[in-house]
C-alpha positions in Angstrom: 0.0 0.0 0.0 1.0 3.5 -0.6 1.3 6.0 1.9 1.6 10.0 1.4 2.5 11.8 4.7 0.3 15.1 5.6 3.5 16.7 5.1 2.6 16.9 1.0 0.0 18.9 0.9 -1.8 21.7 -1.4 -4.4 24.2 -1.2 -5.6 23.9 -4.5 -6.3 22.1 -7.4 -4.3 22.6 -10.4 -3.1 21.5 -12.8 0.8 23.2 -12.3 0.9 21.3 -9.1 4.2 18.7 -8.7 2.6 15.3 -8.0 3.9 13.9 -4.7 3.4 10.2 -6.0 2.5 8.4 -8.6 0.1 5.4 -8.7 -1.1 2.3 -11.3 -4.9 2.0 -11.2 -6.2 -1.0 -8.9 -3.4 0.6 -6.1 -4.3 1.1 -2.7 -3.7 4.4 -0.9 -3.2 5.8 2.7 -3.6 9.5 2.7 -2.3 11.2 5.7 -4.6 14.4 6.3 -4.5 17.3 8.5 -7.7 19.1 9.4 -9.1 22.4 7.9 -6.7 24.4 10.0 -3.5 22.6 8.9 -3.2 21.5 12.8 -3.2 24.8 14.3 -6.0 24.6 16.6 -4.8 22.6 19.4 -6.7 23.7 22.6 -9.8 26.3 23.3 -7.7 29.1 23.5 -6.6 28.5 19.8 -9.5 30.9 18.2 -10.5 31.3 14.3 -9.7 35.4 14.8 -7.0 35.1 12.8 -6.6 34.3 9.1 -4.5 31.5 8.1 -1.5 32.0 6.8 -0.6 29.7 3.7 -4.6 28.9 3.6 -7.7 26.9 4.4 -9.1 23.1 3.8 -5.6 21.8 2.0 -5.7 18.4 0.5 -2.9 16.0 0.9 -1.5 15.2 -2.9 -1.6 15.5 -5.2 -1.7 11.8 -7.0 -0.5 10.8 -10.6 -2.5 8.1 -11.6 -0.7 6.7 -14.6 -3.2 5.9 -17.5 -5.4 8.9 -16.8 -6.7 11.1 -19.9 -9.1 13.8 -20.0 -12.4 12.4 -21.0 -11.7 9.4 -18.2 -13.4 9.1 -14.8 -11.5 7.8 -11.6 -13.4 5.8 -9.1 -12.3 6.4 -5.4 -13.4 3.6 -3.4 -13.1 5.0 0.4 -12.6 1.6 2.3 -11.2 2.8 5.7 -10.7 6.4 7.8 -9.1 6.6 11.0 -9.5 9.5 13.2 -7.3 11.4 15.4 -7.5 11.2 18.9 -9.2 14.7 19.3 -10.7 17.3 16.7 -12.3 20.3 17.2 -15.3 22.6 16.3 -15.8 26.5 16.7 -17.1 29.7 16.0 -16.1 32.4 13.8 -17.7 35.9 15.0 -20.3 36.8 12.3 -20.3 34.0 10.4 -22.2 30.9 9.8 -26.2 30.3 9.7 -26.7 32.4 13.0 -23.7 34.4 12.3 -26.1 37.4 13.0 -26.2 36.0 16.8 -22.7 34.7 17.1 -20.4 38.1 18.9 -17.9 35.4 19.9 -15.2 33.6 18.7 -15.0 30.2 20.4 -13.3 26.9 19.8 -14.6 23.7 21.6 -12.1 20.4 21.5 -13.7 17.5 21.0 -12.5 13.8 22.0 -12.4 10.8 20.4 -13.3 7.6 22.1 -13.8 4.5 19.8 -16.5 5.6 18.0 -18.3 8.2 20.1 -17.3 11.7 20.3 -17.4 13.9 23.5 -18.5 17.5 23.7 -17.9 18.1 27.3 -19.1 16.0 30.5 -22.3 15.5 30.2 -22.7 15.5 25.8 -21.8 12.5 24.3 -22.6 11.9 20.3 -21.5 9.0 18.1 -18.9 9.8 15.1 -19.9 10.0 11.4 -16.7 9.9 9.5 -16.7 11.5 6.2 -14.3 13.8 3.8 -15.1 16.9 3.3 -12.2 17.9 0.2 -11.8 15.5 -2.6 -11.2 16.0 -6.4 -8.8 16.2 -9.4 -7.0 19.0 -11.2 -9.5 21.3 -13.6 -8.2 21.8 -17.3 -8.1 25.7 -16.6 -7.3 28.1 -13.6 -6.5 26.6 -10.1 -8.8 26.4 -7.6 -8.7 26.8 -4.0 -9.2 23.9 -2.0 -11.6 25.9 0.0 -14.0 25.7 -3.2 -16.3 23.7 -4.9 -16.7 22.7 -8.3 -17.0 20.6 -11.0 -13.7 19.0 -10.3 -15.2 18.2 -6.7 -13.3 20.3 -4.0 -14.8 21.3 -1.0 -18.0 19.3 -1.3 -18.8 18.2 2.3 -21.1 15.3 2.1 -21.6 13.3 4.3 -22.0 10.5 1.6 -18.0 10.6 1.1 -17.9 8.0 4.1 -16.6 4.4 4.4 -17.9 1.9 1.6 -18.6 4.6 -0.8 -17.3 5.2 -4.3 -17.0 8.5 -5.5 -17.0 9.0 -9.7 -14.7 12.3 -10.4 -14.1 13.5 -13.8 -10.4 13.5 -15.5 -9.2 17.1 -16.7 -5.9 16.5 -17.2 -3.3 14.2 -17.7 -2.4 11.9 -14.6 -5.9 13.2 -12.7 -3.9 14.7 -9.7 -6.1 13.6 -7.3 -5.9 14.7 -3.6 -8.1 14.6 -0.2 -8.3 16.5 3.0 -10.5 17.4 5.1 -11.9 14.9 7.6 -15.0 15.6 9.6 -15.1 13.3 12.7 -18.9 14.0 12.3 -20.8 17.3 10.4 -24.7 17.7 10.0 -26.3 18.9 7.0 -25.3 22.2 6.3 -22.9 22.8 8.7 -24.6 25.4 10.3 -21.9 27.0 11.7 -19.1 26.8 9.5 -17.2 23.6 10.7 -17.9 20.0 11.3 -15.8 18.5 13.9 -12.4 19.4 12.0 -9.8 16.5 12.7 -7.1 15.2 11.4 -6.8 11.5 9.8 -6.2 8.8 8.2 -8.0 7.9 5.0 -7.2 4.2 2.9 -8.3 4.6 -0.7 -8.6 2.1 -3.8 -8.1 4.1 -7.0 -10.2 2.7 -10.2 -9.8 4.1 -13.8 -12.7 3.8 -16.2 -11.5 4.5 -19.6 -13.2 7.2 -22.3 -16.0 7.5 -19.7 -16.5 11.2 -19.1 -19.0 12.6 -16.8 -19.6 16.4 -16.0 -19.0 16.4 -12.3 -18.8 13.9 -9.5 -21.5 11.4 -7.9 -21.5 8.8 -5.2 -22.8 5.4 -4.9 -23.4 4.2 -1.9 -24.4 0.0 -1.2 -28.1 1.7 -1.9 -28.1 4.7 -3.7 -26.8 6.8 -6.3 -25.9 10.4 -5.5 -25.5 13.6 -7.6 -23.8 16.5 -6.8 -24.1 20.2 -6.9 -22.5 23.6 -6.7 -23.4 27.8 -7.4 -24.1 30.7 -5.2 -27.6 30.3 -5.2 -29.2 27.3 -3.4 -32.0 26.9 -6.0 -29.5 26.6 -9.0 -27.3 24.3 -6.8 -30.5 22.1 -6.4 -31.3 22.6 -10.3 -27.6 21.5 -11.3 -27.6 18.4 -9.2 -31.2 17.5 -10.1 -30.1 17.9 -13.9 -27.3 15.2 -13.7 -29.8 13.0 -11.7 -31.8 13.1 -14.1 -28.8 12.3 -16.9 -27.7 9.4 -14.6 -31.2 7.9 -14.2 -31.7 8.0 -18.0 -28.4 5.9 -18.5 -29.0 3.6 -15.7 -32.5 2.8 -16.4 -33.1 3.8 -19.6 -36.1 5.9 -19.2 -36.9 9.3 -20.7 -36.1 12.5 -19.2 -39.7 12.5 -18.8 -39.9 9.3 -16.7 -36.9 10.2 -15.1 -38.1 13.5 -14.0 -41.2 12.0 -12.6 -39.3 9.2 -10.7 -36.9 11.4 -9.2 -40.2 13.4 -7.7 -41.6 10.5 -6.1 -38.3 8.7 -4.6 -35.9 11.4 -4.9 -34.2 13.3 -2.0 -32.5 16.7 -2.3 -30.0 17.2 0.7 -27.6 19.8 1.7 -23.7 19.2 2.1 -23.0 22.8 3.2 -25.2 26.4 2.7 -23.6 28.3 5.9 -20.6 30.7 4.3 -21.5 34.3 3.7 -20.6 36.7 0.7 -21.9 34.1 -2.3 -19.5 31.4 -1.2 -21.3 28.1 -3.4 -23.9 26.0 -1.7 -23.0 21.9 -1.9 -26.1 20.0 -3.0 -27.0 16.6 -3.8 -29.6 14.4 -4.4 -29.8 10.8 -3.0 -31.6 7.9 -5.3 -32.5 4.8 -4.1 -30.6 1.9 -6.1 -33.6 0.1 -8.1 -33.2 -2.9 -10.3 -35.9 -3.1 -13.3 -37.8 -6.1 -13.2 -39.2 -8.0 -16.4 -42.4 -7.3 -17.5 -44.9 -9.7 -16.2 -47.6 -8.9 -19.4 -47.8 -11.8 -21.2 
């Protein structure tokens, strides 16, 4: 198995970037992360009142998968994360959902025991692993690993978890793939800026699928297949990742757009990965699909 030490990292995605490794597909990968604040915020008195340095969110990476074209898809199979024994979780004055109520800057550490997490002495909640940063090099300008976008990025769904594989479009030759970003657990829309921010350890299994090209990532899960989407506004984040639901149910099923339009109304769920940053920083949308298998037709 490979190993890449949090010590290669990036904040963005480009394509200009020096790949720290290089990979065959089929390998097996152990990416060492850090959490969103590059493991400066060690205890409660470590507060987000001042703006990092180098930057925000970076992605360990990023990874030259050898065979990898534009027009090809990569299949990250996430088959294992270990968490750090302690992450945290904070407020940024002004910011956020309720950034309107929040006058204070406050950190809280969280701890990690087995799989439960502890807020203080009394508030105890169980861990839900996921990565929040995952994606490849766009063909064009870099971009931060703070944002969203077709490439993937800063998605944070909670759907990026153990057992899933996430689809992400090649852009450019080799991929350069790369992850960050751990959440030890983060609700839907992450009200208040941060999940619980920790750093980790994340095994991969890196697929290539050959002259398959797809528009921007999805997610299967053992039951369901997930679409992704990004923009300023929350209603045309919902309309992009409702459009490639509708171009993924078409190919899986071979329906209409029609039919698929009306299936994804009656079984189709549109969830939130994050809508909580201010000044027209992209929503993350998606929309979940249960798996269904056609049956023959029984008509004689």
């Amino acid at each position: 198995m490979h190993i890449i030490t949090r010590d290669r990292i990036v904040y963005s995605f480009s394509r200009n970037h020096r790949p720290m490794q290089e990979i065959d597909p089929g390998d097996k990968i152990c990416f060492e992360t850090y959490d969103a604040r590059t493991g400066t915020i060690l205890s409660e008195n470590d507060l987000l009142d001042q703006p990092h340095p180098i930057g925000l969110n970076p992605a360990t990476g990023p990874l030259f998968v050898r065979g990898a074209e534009p027009g090809d898809t990569l299949c990250i199979e996430i088959q294992d994360i270990q968490l750090a024994s302690q992450g945290f979780i904070g407020i940024k004055a002004g910011t956020g959902n309720l950034g309107h109520l929040a006058e204070q800057y406050v950190t809280k550490i969280i701890r990690i025991e087995g799989n439960t997490a502890h807020f203080d002495d009394r508030i105890r909640f169980s861990i839900r692993p996921m990565v929040g940063v995952i994606g490849t090099a766009p063909a064009d300008e870099a971009v931060p690993t703070l944002y969203p976008g077709p490439h993937g990025g800063n998605m944070d769904h909670q759907d990026v978890t153990v057992g899933s594989r996430v689809y992400l479009p090649v852009f450019v030759e080799g991929a350069l793939f790369g992850l960050g970003d751990v959440h030890a657990a983060m609700g839907d829309g992450e009200i208040s800026m941060l999940g619980v921010e920790i750093c980790a350890e994340v095994t991969v299994r890196i697929e290539l699928i050959k002259k398959e090209s797809i528009g921007r990532p999805w997610i299967e899960t053992a039951d369901a297949w997930i679409t992704t989407g990004d923009a300023p506004k929350l209603v045309d984040a919902i309309t992009i990742a409702c459009e490639e639901m509708a171009s993924l149910l078409q190919r899986k099923l071979d329906l209409s757009f029609e039919e698929a339009y009306l299936l994804m109304s009656a079984t189709g769920d549109v969830r939130i990965g994050q809508v909580c940053n201010p000044n027209n920083f992209p929503a993350t949308i998606r929309v979940v699909f249960p798996k269904i298998s056609p049956t023959a037709s029984s008509t004689p």
